[in-house]
ZABA-500103 format. One line per field, with one value per residue (C-alpha): residue in three letters; residue number from 0; z, x, y. Coordinates in pm, 1 decimal. Layout:
REM residues N
type = ALA|... .
seq = NUM|... .
pz = Z|... .
px = X|... .
py = Y|... .
***
This chain:
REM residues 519
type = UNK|UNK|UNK|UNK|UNK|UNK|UNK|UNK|UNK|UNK|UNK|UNK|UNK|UNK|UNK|UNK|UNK|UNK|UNK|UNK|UNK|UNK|UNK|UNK|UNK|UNK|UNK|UNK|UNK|UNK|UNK|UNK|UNK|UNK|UNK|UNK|UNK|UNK|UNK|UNK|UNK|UNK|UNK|UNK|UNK|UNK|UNK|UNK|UNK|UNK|UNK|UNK|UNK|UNK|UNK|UNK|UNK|UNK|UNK|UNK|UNK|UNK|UNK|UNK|UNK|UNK|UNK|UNK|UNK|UNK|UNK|UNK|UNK|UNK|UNK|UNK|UNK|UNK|UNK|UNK|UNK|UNK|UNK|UNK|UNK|UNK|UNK|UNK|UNK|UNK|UNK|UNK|UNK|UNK|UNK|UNK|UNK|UNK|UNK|UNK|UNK|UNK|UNK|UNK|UNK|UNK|UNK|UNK|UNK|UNK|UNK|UNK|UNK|UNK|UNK|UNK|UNK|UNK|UNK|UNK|UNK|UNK|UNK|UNK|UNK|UNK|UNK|UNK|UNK|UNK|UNK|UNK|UNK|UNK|UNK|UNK|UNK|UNK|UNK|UNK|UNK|UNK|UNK|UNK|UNK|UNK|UNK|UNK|UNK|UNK|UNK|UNK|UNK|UNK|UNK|UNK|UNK|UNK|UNK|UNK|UNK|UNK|UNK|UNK|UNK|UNK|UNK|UNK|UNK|UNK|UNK|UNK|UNK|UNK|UNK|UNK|UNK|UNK|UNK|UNK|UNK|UNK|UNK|UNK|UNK|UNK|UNK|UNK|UNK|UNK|UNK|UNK|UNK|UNK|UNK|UNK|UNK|UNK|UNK|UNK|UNK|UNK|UNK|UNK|UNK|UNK|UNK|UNK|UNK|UNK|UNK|UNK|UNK|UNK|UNK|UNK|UNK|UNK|UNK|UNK|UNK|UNK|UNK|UNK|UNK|UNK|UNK|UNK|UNK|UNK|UNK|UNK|UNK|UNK|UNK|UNK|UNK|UNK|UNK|UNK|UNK|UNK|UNK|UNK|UNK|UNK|UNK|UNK|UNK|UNK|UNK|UNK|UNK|UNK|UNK|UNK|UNK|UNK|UNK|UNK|UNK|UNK|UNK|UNK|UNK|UNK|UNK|UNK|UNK|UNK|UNK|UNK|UNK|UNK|UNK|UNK|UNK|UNK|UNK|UNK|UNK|UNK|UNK|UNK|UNK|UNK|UNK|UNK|UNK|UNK|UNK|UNK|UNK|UNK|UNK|UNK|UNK|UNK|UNK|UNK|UNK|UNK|UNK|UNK|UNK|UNK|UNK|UNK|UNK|UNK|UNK|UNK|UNK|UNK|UNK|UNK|UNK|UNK|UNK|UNK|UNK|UNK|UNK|UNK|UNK|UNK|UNK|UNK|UNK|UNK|UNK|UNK|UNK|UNK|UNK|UNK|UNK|UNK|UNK|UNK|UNK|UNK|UNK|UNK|UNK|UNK|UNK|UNK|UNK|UNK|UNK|UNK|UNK|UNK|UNK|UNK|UNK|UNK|UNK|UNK|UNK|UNK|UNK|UNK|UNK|UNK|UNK|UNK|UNK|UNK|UNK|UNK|UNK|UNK|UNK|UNK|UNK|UNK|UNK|UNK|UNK|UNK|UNK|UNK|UNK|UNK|UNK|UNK|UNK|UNK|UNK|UNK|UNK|UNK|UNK|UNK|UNK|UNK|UNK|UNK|UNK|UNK|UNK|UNK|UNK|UNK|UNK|UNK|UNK|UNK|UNK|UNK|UNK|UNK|UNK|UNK|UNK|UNK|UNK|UNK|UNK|UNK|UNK|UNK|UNK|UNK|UNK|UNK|UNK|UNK|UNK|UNK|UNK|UNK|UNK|UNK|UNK|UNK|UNK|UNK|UNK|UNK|UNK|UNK|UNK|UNK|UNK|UNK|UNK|UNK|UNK|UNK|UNK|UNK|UNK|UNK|UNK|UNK|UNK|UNK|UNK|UNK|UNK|UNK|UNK|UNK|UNK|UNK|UNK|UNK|UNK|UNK|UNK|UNK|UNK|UNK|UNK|UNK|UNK|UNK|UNK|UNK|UNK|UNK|UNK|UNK|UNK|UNK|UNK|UNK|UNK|UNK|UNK|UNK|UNK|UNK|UNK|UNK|UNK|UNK|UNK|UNK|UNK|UNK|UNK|UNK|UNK|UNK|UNK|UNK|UNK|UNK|UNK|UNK|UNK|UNK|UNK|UNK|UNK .
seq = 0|1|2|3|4|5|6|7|8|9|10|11|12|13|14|15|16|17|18|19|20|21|22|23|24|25|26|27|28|29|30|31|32|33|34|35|36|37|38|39|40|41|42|43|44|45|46|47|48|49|50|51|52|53|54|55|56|57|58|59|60|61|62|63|64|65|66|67|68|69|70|71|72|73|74|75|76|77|78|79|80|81|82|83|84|85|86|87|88|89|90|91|92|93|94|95|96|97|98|99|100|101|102|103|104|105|106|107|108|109|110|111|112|113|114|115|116|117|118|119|120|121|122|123|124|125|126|127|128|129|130|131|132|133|134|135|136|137|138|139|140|141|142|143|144|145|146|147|148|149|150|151|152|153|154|155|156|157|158|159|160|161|162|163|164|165|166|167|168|169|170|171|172|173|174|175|176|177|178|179|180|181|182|183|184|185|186|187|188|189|190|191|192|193|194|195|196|197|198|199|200|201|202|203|204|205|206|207|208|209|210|211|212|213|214|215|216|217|218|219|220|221|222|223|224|225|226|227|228|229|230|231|232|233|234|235|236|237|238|239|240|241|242|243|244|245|246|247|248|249|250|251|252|253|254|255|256|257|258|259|260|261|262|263|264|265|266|267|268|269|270|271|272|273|274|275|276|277|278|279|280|281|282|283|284|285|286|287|288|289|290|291|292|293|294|295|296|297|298|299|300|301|302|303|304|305|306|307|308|309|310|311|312|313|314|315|316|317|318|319|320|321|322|323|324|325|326|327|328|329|330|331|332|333|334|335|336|337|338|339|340|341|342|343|344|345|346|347|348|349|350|351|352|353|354|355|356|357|358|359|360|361|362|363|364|365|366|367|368|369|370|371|372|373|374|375|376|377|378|379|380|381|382|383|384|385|386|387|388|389|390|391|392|393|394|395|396|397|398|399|400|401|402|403|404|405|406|407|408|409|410|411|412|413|414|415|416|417|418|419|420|421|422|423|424|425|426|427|428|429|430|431|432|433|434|435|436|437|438|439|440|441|442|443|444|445|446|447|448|449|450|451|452|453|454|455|456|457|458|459|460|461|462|463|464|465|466|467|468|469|470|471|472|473|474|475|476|477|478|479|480|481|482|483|484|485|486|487|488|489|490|491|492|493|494|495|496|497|498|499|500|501|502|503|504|505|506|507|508|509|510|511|512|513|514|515|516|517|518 .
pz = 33188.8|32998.0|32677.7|32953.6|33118.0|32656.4|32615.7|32892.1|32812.3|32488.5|32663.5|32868.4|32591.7|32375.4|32687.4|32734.8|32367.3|32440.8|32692.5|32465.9|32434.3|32754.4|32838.1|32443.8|32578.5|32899.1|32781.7|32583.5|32842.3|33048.1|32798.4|32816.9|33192.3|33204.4|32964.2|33172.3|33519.1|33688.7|33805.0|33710.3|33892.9|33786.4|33724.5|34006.6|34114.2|34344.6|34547.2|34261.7|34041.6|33800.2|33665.6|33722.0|33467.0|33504.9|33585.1|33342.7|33292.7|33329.1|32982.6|32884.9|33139.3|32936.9|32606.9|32733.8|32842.9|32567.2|32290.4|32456.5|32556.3|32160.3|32018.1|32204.4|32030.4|32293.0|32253.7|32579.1|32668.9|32913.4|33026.9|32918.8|33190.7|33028.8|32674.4|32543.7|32226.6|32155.4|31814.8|31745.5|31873.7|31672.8|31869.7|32091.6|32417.7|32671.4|32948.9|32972.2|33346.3|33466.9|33865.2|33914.3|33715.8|33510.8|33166.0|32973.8|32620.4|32266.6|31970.6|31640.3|31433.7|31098.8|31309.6|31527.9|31212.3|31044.0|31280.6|31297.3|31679.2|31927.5|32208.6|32510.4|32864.1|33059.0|32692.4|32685.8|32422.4|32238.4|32149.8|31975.5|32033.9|32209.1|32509.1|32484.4|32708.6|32676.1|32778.8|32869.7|33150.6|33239.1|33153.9|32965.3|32732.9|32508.3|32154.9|31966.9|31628.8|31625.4|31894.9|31850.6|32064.5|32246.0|32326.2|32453.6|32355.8|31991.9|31985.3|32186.9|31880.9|31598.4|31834.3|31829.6|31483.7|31354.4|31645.9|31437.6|31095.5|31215.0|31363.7|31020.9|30880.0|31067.1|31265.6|31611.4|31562.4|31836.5|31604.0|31411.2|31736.6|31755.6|32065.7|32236.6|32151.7|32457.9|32588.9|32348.6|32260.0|32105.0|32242.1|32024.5|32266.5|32059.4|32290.6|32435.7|32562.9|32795.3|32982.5|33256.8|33057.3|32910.8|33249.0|33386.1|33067.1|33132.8|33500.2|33456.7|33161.7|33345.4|33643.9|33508.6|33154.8|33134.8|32884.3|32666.9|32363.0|32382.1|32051.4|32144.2|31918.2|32075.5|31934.3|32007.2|32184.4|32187.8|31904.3|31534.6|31397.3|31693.4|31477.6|31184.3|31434.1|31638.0|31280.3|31166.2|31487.1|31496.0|31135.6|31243.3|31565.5|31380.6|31053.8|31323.3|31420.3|31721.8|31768.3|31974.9|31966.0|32283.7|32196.5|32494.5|32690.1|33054.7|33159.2|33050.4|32957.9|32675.1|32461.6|32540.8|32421.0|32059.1|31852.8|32001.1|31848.0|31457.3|31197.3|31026.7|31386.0|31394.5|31050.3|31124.2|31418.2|31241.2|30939.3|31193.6|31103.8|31465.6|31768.8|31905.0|32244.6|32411.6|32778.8|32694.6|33006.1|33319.2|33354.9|33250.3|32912.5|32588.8|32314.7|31914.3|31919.3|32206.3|32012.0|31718.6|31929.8|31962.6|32326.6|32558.0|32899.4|33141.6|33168.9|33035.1|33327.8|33244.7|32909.2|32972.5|33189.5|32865.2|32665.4|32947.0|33159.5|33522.2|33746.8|33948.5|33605.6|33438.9|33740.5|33787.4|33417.8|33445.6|33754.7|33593.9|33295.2|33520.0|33710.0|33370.8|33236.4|33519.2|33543.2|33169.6|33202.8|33537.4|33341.0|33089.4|33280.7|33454.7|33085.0|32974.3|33353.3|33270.2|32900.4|32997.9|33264.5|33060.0|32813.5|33049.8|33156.4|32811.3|32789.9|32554.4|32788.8|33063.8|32893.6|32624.8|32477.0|32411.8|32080.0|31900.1|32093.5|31832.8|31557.7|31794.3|31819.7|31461.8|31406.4|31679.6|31464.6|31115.8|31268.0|31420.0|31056.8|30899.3|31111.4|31033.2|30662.4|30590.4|30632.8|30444.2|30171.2|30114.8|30139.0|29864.0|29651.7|29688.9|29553.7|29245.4|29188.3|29264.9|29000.4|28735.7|28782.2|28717.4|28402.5|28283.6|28331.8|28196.4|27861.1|27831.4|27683.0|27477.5|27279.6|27265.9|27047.3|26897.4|26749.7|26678.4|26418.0|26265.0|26302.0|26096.4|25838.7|25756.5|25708.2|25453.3|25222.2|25256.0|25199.1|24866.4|24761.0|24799.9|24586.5|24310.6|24327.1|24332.7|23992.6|23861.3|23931.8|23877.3|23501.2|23499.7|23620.3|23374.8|23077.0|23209.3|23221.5|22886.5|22769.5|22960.4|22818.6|22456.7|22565.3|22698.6|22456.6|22218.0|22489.1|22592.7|22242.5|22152.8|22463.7|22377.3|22128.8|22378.1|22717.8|22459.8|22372.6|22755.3|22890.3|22632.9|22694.6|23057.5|23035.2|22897.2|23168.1|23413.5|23625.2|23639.9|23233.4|23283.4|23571.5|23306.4|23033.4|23318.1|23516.6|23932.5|24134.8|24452.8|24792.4|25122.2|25469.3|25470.3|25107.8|24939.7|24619.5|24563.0|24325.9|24477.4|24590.3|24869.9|24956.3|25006.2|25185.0|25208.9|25464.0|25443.5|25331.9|25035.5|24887.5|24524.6|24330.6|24018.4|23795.0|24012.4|24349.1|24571.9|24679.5|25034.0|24997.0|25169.0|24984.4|24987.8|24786.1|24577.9|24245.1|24098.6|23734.0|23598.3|23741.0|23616.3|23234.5|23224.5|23346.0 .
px = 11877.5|11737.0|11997.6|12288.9|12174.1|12197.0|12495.3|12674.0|12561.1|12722.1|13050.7|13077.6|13006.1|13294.8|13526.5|13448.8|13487.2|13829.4|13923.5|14101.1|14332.9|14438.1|14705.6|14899.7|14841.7|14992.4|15305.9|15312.2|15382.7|15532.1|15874.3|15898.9|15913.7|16240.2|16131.2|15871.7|15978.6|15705.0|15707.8|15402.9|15277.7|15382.3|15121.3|15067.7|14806.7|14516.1|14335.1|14188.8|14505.1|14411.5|14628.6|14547.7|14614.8|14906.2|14847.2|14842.2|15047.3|14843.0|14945.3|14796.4|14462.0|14398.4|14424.1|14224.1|13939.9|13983.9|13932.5|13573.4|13456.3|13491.0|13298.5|13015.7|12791.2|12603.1|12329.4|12270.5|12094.9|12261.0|12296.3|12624.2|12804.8|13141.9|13250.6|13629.3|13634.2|13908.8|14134.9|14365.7|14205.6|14165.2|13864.0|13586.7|13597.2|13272.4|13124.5|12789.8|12635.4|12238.0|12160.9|12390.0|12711.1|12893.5|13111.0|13407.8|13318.7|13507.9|13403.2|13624.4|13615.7|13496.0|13202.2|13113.1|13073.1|12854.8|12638.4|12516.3|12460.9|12622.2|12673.5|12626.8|12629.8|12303.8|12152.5|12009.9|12172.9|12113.5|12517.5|12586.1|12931.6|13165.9|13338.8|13676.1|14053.3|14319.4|14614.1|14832.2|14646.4|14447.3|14121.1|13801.4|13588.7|13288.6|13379.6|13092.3|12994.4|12686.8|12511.4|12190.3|11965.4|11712.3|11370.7|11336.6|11659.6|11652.2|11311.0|11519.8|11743.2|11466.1|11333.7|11668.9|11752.0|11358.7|11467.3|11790.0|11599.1|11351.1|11595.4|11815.9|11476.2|11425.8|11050.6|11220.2|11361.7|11235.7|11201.1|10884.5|10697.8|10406.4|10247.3|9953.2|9669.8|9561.1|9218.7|9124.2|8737.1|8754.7|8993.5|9034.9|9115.1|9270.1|9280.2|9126.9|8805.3|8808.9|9149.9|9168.5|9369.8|9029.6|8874.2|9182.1|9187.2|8822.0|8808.9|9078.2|8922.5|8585.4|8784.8|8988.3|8858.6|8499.8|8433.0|8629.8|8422.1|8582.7|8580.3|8708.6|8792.4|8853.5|9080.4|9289.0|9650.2|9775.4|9828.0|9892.5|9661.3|9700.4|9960.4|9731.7|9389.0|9574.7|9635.1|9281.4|9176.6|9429.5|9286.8|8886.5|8939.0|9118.7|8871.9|8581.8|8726.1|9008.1|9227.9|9459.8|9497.1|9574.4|9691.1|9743.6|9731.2|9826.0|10096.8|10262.6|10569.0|10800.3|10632.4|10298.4|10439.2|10530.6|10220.9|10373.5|10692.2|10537.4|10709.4|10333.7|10179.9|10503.5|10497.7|10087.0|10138.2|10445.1|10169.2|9902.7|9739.9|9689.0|9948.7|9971.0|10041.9|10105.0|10064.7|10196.3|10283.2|10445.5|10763.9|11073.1|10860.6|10978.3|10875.5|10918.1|10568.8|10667.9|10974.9|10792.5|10504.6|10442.7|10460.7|10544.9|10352.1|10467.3|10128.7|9749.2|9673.7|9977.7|9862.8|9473.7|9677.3|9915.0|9607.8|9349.3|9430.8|9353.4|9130.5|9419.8|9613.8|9304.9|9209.1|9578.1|9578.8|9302.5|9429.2|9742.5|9573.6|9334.7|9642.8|9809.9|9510.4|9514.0|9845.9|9843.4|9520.9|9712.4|10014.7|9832.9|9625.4|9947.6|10067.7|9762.0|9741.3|10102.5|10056.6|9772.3|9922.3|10235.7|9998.5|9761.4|10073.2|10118.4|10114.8|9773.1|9539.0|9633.8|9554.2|9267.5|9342.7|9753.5|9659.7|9461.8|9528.2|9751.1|9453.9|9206.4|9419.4|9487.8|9070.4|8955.0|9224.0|9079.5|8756.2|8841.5|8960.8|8677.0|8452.6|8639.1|8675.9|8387.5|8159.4|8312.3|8372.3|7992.7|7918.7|8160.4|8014.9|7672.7|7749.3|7903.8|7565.7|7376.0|7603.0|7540.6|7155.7|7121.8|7341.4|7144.8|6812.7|6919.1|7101.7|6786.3|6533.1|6751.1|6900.9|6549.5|6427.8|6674.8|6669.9|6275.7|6370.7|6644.5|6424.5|6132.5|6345.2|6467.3|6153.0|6050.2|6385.3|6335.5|5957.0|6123.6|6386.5|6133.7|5876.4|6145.3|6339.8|5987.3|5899.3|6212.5|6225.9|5864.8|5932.5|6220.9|6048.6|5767.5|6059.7|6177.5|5874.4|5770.9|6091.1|6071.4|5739.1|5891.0|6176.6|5976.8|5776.2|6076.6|6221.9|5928.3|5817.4|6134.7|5994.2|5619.3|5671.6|5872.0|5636.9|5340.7|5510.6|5633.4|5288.4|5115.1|5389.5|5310.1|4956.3|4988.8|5183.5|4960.7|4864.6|4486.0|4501.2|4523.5|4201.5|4009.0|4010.3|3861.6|4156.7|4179.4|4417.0|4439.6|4580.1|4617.3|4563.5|4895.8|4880.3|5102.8|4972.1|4866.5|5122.1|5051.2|4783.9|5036.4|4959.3|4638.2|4529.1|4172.6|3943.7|4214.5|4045.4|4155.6|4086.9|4036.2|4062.1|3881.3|3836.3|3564.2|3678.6|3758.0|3563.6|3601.2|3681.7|3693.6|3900.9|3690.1|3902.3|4220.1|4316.4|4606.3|4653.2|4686.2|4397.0|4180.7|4373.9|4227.1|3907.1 .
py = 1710.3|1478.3|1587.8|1535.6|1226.8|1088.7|1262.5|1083.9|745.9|835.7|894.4|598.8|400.7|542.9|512.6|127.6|117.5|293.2|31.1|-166.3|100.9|192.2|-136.3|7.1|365.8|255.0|95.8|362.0|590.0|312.9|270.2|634.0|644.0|840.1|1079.9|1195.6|1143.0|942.6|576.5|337.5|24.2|-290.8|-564.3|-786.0|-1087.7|-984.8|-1230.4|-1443.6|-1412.9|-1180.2|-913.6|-547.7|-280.6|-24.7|303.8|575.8|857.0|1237.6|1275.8|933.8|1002.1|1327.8|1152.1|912.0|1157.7|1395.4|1105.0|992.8|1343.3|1472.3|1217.2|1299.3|1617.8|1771.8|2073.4|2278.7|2589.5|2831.0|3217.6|3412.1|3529.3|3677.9|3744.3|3790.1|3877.1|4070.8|4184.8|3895.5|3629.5|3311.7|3277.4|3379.0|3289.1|3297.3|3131.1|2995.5|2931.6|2799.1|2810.5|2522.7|2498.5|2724.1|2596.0|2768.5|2751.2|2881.7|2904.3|2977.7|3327.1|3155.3|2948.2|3266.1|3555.6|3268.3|3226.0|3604.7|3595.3|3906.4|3754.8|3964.9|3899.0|3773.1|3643.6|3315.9|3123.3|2773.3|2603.5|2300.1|2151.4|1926.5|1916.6|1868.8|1895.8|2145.7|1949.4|2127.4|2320.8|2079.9|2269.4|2130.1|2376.9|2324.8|2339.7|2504.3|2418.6|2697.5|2950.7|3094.3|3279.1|3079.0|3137.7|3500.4|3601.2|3518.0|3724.4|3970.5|3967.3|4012.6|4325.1|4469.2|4394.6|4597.1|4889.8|4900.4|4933.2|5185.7|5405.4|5404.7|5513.0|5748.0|5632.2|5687.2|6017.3|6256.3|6543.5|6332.8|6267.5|6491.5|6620.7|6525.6|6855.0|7039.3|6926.8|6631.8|6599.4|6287.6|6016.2|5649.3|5375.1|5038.6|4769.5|4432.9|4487.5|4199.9|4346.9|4538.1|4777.1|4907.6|4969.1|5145.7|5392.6|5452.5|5515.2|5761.0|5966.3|5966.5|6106.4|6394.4|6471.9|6347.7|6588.8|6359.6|6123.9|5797.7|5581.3|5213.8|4963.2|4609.8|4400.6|4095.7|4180.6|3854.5|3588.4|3556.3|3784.7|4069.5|4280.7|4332.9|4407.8|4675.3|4821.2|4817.6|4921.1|5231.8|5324.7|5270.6|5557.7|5755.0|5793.3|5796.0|6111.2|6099.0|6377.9|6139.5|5696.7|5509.1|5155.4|5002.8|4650.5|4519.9|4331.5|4037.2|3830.2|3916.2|3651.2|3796.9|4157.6|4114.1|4158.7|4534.8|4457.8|4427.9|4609.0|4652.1|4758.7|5011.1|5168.8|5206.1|5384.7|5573.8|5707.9|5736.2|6113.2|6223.5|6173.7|5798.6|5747.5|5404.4|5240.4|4845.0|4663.9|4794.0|5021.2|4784.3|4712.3|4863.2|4776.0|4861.2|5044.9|5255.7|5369.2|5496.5|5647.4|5994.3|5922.5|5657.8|5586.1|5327.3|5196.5|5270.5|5453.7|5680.9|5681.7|5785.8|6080.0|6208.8|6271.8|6379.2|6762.9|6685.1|6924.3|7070.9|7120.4|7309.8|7477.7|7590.5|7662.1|7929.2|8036.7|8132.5|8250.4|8496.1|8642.2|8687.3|8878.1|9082.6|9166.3|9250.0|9470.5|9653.4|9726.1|9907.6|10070.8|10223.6|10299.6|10456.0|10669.2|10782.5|10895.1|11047.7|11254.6|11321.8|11464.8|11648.6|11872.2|11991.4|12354.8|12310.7|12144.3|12346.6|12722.1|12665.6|12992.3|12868.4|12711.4|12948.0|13267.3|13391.2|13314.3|13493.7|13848.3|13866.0|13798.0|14065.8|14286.6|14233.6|14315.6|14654.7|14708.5|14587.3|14812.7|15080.4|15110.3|14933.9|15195.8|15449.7|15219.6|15170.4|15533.6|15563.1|15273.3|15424.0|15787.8|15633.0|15434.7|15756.2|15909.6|15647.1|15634.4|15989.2|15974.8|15660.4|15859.5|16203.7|16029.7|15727.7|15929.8|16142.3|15834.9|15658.4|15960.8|16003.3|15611.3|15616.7|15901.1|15698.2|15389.3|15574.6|15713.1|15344.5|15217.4|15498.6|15392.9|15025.6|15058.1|15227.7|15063.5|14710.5|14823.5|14894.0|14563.5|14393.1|14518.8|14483.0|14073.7|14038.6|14184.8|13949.7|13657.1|13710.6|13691.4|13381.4|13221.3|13242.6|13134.3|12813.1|12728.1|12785.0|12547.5|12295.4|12196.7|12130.4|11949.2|11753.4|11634.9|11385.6|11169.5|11139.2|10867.9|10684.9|10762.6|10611.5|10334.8|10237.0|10290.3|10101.2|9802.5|9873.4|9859.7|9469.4|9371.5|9491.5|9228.4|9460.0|9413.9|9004.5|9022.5|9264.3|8995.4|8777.8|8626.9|8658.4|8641.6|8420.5|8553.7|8404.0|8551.3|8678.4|8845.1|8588.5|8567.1|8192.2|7960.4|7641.3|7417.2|7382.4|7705.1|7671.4|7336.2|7243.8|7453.1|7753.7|8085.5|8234.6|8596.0|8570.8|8927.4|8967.7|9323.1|9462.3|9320.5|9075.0|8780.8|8582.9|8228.6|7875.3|7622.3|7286.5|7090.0|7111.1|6866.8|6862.7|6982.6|6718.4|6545.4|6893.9|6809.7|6444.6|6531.1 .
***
């Protein structure tokens, strides 16, 4: 009002500047009185004998208004209530209204694709303009120079603009969304702790899953820094453990709701490893994290229900679960009863002697067969071993005799014949002999120079030759003979052979040689 009440002093100031125009204006339109057909009022004297003006022409009024009106830049807030905006215009025509007063308003193509505003009906917009007169119809509109969104609508705008993004993206596609596991253990609860958004949630796990671990992290909902704490809190439940995140707050205006609307807080929730499930405000609100959720609930109390069975649900659960058991187990009993009698009329169980009976006659006749030629077949076997026996024993002795004779003879002839070939090689051995100890000692006597000469040679060398002319030889425990006083450090034992023997000793000190030369 306050804008108005300035913007009107503005106007009457540029109409009594305008007032010296208004006697040219209205000879103006006086002189062409013909032209457009109306009569004016000729200047007379009043009381006091002053001259009042001439009337003006409508033509000349409109100027008149139209000239101080569009000096004047006003900036007014208002609701749209109709939009035409259609393919051809020059311009965009709309109407903005408050409880009080309505006003036609138009705004130009160039002006209205600059200003990156959609104008739709019922949002609350900010325009900056003029008013000025259409002439010809008699009709005043608001020139606007710009339009933008004001107060919750231009949030209203941002909010649509990110619900745009994220659905290009992909983050509120209903194929993504996850769903809530079956009888949660651990629940993670992001919220204020001071609401009553925290109590609710509680009161209605503790009543229909109180089995249910609750991991809360408290965090600010409202202000600045609310966006980034529901994101830290949403990644603290979930590495503590939480099969399922409720991020949820009470009630509240549109301004109050849009830490919710955060493109961080939304993309959070959208990498969030287990299912997110939110309960912001009441019924009518909708925000950005609801869209990317895994699941939306009108409220926390609806939320605490998504991720919590109640007692009637489990209860009918089992219930159903029990009479599907049984049902199952009833049906195959009646299948198993029905095999079992299809198989008990079988033509096997009913005769036991059906499946082998052929097996048995063909066994009790191989018997009577066997007990009849089995008999006489062992009578027969038994006379041809009586037969054999008494051939054995009747031809036995006969043979034996008959080779101790042959057995006898052959020892007389070998006896013989041996005592013959013995003298023969023992004369022939004898002849040998003698000629190999003729030949021998011509063969042996080149080499007896040689043998003399190699043993006496061998006989220096002899290490027993060297201890004879009265050297010894040192030897260590090991039988390494001794090179080195290294060998043979002081206290060490030592045996030291000479030509008679060997003598036991204790090394007390060692010199080298030549230390023994210079003394």
């Amino acid at each position: 009002m306050e804008r108005w009440e300035e913007s009107l002093k503005r106007a009457r100031s540029a109409a009594r500047a305008a007032e010296g125009q208004t006697d040219a204006t209205s000879r103006k339109y006086a002189s062409g009185q013909a032209k457009f057909g109306s009569t004016y009022a000729v200047e007379s004297t009043g009381g006091e004998g002053k001259a009042e003006p001439e009337p003006l022409t409508v033509s000349g009024a409109m100027a008149l208004a139209k000239g101080a009106l569009e000096n004047v830049t006003v900036k007014l807030v208002g609701e749209v209530s109709e939009v035409s905006n259609k393919a051809g215009y020059k311009a965009v025509y709309f109407t903005v209204k408050d409880q009080k007063a309505s006003l036609p308003c138009m705004m130009w193509l160039n002006r209205y694709r600059a200003c990156g505003v959609e104008l739709d009906v019922g949002a609350l917009v900010e325009l900056t303009g003029r008013f000025t007169l259409y002439a010809p119809k008699g009709r005043m509109n608001f020139d606007v120079f710009s339009v933008s969104l004001a107060g919750e609508g231009n949030l209203r705008m941002q909010v649509a603009n990110l619900a745009r993004k994220l659905y290009v993206e992909g983050l509120t596609d209903e194929a993504r969304k996850r769903p809530v596991p079956a009888n949660i253990q651990v629940v993670g609860l992001v919220t204020s702790p001071r609401g009553d958004a925290v109590h609710d949630v509680l009161r209605t796990l503790r009543r229909r899953w109180p089995l249910a671990r609750v991991l809360v992290a408290g965090v600010p909902v409202e202000g600045a820094r609310a966006p980034q704490e529901l994101v830290r809190g949403i990644d603290c439940v979930s590495r503590a453990g939480a099969e399922a995140v409720l991020l949820v707050r009470g009630g509240g205006s549109y301004e109050d709701l849009m830490p919710f609307n955060d493109e961080g807080l939304a993309r959070a929730i959208a990498a969030c490893p287990v299912p997110v499930v939110t309960g912001i405000g009441h019924e009518p609100d909708t925000t950005i994290a609801d869209l990317v959720a895994d699941v939306r609930a009108s409220t926390p109390t609806g939320a605490a229900e998504a991720v919590s069975p109640s007692s009637a649900e489990l209860s009918g659960n089992l219930v159903a679960r029990a009479r599907a058991i049984h049902d199952g187990l009833i049906r195959r009993l009646d299948r198993s009863r029905v095999a079992v009698d299809r198989v008990a009329t079988r033509p096997v169980f009913k005769d036991s002697s059906y499946l082998l009976g052929t097996d048995m006659q063909t066994i009790d006749f191989l018997s009577e067969r066997l007990v009849r030629t089995e008999p006489a077949r062992i009578a027969r076997e038994r006379d041809s071993v009586d037969a054999l026996a008494a051939r054995l024993a009747h031809a036995l002795p006969a043979n034996t005799e008959r080779n101790r004779v042959e057995l006898a003879s052959l020892t007389v002839r070998m006896r013989a014949a041996g005592a013959g070939i013995a003298q023969r090689d023992e004369a022939r051995l004898e002849t040998l002999s003698g000629r190999l100890a003729s030949q021998g000692k011509s063969l042996v006597a080149p080499f007896a120079h040689e043998v003399g000469l190699a043993a006496s040679r061998l006989n220096d060398l002899s290490p027993l030759a060297v201890i004879a002319r009265g050297y010894a030889i040192a030897r260590t425990d090991d039988g390494a003979v001794v090179k080195s006083i290294g060998q043979a450090p002081v206290g060490s034992k030592v045996a030291v052979q000479v030509s008679d023997g060997t003598l036991s000793c204790t090394v007390d000190a060692a010199a080298p040689a030549t230390d023994v030369a210079s003394k």
